[in-house]
C-alpha positions, 0 to 999 in steps of 0.5 A, spaced: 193 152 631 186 149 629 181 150 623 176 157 624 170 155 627 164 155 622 161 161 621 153 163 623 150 167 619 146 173 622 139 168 621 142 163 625 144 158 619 151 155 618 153 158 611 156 153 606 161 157 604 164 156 611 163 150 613 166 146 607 169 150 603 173 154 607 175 148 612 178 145 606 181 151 604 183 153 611 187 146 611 190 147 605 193 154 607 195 151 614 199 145 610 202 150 605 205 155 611 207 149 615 211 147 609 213 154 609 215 154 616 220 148 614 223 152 608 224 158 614 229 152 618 232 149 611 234 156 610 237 157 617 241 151 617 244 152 610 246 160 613 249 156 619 253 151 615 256 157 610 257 162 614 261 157 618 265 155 613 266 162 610 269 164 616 271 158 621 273 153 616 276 159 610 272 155 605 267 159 601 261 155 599 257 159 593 252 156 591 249 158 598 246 164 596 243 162 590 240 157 594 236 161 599 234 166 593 230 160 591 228 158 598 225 166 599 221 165 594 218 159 596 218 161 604 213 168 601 208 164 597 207 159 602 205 163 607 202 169 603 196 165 603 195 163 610 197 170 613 191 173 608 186 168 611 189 169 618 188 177 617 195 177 618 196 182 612 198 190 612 193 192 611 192 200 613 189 201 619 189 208 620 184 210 614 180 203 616 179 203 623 177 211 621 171 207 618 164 205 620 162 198 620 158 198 613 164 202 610 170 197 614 165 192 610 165 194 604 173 196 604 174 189 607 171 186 600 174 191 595 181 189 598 180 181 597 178 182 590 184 187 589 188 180 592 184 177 588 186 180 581 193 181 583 193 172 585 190 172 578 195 176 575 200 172 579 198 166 576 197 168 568 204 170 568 206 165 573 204 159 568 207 163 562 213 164 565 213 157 567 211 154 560 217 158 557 222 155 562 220 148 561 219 148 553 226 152 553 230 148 559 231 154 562 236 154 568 239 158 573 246 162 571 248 160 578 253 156 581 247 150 581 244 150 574 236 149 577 231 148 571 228 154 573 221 151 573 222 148 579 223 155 583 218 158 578 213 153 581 212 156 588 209 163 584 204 158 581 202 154 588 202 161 592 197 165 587 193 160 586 192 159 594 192 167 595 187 167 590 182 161 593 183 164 600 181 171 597 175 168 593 172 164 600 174 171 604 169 173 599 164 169 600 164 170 606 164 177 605 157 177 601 153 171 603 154 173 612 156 181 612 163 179 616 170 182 616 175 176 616 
């Protein structure tokens, strides 16, 4: 899975946007859902070794299950992004695929800037949240006592590259009458 190729405009013009901006965004996606990828085998390995001590060995462990909570919330907004500029989605194909191509274009950016209003708000109450458990010392009531900043973290991390893929979508959208 390589970076996108740059994109031409309809006068034959590589668009800055694509060309620069995006590769990098683009890789920094890649990288986030990579990490993703190995969160996804961190987490197999650790439902391996409970399950196997639970039912084999006949010792329980608890702490397991707080531990993949955290790590699903990081598998999520880790790879929010990159399914989002792969165009791997939902998206409703039903009413768009309906639509001419003006219409699939316009519904193309309203749904980008709706990610990116959500990404935003993801972000606002993310950092907020974060600053709340840092400044109290805030730890999770499981078995493991995490400071909750840590796992709070992924929240800022995935909205922040959910917003920056949207915002390049957008560009994209607007400068080349593209759907992404």
């Amino acid at each position: 899975m390589g970076l996108p190729p740059s994109s031409v405009d309809k006068t034959g013009e590589a668009d800055i946007a694509s060309s620069g901006l995006d590769r990098w965004i683009a890789l920094i996606s890649l990288a986030t859902a990579s990490v993703g990828a190995v969160v996804v085998l961190l987490m197999m390995l650790i439902v391996t070794y409970s399950v196997i001590n639970r039912y084999v060995l006949g010792t329980p462990i608890t702490w397991t299950d707080e531990l993949s909570g955290y790590l699903v919330v990081a598998l999520v907004m880790l790879g929010a992004a990159e399914a989002l500029r792969r165009g791997d989605h939902i998206s409703v194909d039903l009413v768009t695929s309906r639509l001419n191509e003006k219409w699939q274009h316009i519904a193309a950016i309203f749904g980008n800037i709706m990610v990116l209003v959500v990404a935003v708000a993801l972000l606002i109450s993310g950092k907020e949240t974060l600053e709340y458990s840092i400044n109290f010392d805030i730890l999770s009531v499981g078995y493991l006592e995490v400071p909750m900043w840590i796992p709070q973290s992924f929240l800022i991390l995935g909205a922040l590259m959910l917003a920056l893929v949207a915002g390049v979508n957008l560009l994209k959208l607007v400068r080349q009458g593209t759907v992404p």
